[in-house]
C-alpha positions as CSV (number, residue, x, y, z in Angstrom):
1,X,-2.3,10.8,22.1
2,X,0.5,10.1,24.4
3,X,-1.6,7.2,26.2
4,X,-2.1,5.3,23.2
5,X,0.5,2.6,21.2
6,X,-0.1,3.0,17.5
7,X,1.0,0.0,15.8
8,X,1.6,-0.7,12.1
9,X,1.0,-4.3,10.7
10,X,2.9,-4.2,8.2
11,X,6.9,-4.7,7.6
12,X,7.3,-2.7,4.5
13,X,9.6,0.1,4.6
14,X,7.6,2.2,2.4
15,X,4.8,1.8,5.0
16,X,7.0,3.1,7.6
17,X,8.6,5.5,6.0
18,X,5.2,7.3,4.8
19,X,3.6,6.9,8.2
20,X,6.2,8.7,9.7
21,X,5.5,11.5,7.7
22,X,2.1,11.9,9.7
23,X,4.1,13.2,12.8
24,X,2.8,10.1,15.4
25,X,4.9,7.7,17.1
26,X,4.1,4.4,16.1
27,X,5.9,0.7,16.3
28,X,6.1,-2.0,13.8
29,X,4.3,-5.3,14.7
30,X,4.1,-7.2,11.1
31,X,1.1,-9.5,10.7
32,X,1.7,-12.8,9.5
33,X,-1.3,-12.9,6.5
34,X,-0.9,-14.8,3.7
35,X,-2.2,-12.7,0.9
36,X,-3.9,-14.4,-1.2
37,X,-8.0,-13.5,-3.4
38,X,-10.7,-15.7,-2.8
39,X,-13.0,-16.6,-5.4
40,X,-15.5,-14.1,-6.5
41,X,-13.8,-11.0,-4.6
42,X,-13.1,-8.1,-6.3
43,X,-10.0,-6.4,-6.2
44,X,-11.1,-4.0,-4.1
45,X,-12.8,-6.7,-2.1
46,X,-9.9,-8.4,-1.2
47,X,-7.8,-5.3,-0.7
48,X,-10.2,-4.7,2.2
49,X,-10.3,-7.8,3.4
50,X,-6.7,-7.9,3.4
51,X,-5.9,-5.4,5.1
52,X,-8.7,-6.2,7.8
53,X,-7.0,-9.7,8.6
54,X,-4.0,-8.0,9.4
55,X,-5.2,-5.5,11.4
56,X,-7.0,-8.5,13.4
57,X,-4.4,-10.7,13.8
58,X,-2.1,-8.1,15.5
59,X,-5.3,-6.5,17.5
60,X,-5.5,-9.9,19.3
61,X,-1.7,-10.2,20.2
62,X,-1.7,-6.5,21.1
63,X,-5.5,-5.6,22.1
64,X,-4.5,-2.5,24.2
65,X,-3.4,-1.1,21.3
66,X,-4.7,0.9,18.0
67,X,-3.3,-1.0,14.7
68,X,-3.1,0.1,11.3
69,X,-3.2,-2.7,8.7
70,X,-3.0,-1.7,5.1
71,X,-2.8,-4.1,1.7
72,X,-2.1,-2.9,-1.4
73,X,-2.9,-4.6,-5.0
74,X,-2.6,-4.2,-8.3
75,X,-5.4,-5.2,-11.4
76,X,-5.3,-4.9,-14.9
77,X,-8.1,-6.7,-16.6
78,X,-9.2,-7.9,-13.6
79,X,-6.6,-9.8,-12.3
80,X,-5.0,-8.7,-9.4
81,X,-1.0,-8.4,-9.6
82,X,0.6,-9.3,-6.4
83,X,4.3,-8.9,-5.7
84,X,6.5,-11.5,-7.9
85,X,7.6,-14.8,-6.6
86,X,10.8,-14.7,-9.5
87,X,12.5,-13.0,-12.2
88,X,10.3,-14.6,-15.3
89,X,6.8,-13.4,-12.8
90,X,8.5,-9.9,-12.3
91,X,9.0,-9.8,-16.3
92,X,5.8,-11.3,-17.1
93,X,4.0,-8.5,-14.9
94,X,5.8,-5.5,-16.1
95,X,5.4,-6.8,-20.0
96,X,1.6,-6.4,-19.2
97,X,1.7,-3.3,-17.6
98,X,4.0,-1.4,-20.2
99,X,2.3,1.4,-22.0
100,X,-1.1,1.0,-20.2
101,X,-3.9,1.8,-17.6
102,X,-4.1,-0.1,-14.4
103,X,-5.8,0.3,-11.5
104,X,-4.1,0.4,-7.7
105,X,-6.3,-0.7,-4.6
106,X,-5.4,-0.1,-1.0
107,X,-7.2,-1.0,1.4
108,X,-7.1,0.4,4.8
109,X,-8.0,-0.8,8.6
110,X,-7.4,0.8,11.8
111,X,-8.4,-0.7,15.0
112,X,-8.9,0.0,17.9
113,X,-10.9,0.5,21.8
114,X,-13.1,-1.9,20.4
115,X,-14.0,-0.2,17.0
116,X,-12.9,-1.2,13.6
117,X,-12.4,1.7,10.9
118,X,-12.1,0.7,6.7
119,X,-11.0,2.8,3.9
120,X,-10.9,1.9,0.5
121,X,-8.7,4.3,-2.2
122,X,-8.1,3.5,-5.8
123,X,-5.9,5.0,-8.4
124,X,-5.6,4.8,-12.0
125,X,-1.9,4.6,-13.2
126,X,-0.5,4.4,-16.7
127,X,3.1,2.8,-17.4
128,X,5.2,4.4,-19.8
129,X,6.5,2.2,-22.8
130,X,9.6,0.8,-21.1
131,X,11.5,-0.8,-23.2
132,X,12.5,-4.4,-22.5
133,X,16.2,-4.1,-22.0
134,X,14.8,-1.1,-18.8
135,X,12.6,-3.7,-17.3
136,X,16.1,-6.3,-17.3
137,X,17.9,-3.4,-15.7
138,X,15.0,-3.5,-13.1
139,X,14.8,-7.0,-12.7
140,X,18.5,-7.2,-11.6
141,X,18.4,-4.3,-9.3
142,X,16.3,-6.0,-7.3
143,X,13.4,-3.4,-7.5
144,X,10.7,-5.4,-8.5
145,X,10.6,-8.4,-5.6
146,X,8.8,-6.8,-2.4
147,X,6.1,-4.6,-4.8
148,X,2.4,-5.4,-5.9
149,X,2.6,-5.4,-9.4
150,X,6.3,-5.8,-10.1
151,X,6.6,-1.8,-9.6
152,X,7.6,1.1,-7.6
153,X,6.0,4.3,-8.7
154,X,8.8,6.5,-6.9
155,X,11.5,4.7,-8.2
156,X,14.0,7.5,-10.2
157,X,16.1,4.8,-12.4
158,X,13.5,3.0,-13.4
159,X,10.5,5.9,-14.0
160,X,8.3,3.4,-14.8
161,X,4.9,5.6,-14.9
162,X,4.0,8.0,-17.5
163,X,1.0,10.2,-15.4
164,X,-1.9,8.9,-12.4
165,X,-4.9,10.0,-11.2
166,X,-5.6,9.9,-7.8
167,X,-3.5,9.6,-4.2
168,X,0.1,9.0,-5.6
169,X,1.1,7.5,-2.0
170,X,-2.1,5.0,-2.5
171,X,0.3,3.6,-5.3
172,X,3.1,3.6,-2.6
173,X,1.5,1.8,-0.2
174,X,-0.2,3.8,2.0
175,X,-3.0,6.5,1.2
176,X,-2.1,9.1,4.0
177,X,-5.1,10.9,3.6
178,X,-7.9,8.1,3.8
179,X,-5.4,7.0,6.9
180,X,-6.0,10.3,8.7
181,X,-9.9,9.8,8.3
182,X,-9.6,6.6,9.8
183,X,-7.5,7.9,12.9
184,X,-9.6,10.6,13.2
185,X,-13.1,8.5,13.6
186,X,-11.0,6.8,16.9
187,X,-9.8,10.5,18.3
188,X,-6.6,9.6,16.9
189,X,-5.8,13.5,15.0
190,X,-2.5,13.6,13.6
191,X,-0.1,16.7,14.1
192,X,0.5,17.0,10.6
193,X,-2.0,17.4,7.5
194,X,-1.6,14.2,5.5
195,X,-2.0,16.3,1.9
196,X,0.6,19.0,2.9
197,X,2.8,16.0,3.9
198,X,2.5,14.4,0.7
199,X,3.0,17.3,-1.4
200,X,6.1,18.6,0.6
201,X,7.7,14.7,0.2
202,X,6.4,13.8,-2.9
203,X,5.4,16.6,-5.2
């Protein structure tokens, strides 16, 4: 492992921080993707697709190396959520979350010697029933601005989910186990086990 440069596509500090937890060292090369669905995809689709693209473009400025790329999106029915442009967006989202299902794609690429590797991980989460003077509070913290959806499922002052189903770090940003799978079908074996490491950071 010590021959190879893992790189991560992506500039979100949640990205980093829950990579890290998988024990490999790893830089940060952001991709510059606008993300954006196309016609027809599915959310899931265009998680994929997403998350291909930016796994690409920093595989072709870096092509000795292995990339991750990762995208993240929010649907609810059937329109995808991406992260708010303004306050009244930010509102608008969270409104139409509160007190409901949802569902949270990630899409996940890793690249590398040639190969390309894709996972694809949803989770179901339900929003508690916020009221409208919380979602204010949030809107002024700042919280909602860099997040698919308007939302950050860890975040303790706002608490914005009532329960999930599936990989709660999916919902972060970055499904560490579906990750692993991927490394692992390049030879790439992380020291740590990515559901131990979620459960002793998150559980």
């Amino acid at each position: 492992m010590s021959a190879v440069t893992l790189l991560l596509a992506s500039q979100s500090p949640r990205r980093r921080e829950l990579l890290a937890l998988l024990g490999l060292p790893f830089e940060v090369f952001p991709a510059a993707v606008e993300e954006v669905a196309v016609d027809g995809e599915s959310p899931a689709q265009t998680a994929v697709r997403l998350a291909l693209e930016k796994a690409r473009v920093v595989a072709a400025a870096r092509p000795w190396a292995t990339v991750i790329g990762c995208d993240t999106l929010v649907a609810v029915d059937g329109a995808v959520l991406g992260k708010p442009a303004d306050a009244a967006q930010a509102r608008a989202m969270l409104r139409c979350l509160r007190g409901r299902a949802h569902s949270v794609y990630s899409g996940v690429a890793v690249i590398g010697g040639g190969r390309e590797v894709v996972e694809l991980v949803e989770s179901t989460v339900t929003m508690r029933d916020y009221t409208d003077a919380e979602i204010e509070r949030y809107i002024a913290s700042g919280g909602p601005f860099d997040k698919a959806g308007a939302y950050g499922i860890q975040c303790a002052s706002f608490r914005p989910v009532a329960a999930w189903e599936g990989c709660y770090v999916n919902v972060m940003g970055l499904p560490l186990c579906a990750l692993a799978r991927a490394l692992g079908a390049l030879d790439i074996v992380p020291p740590v086990d990515a559901a131990a490491a979620c459960r002793f950071a998150y559980r």
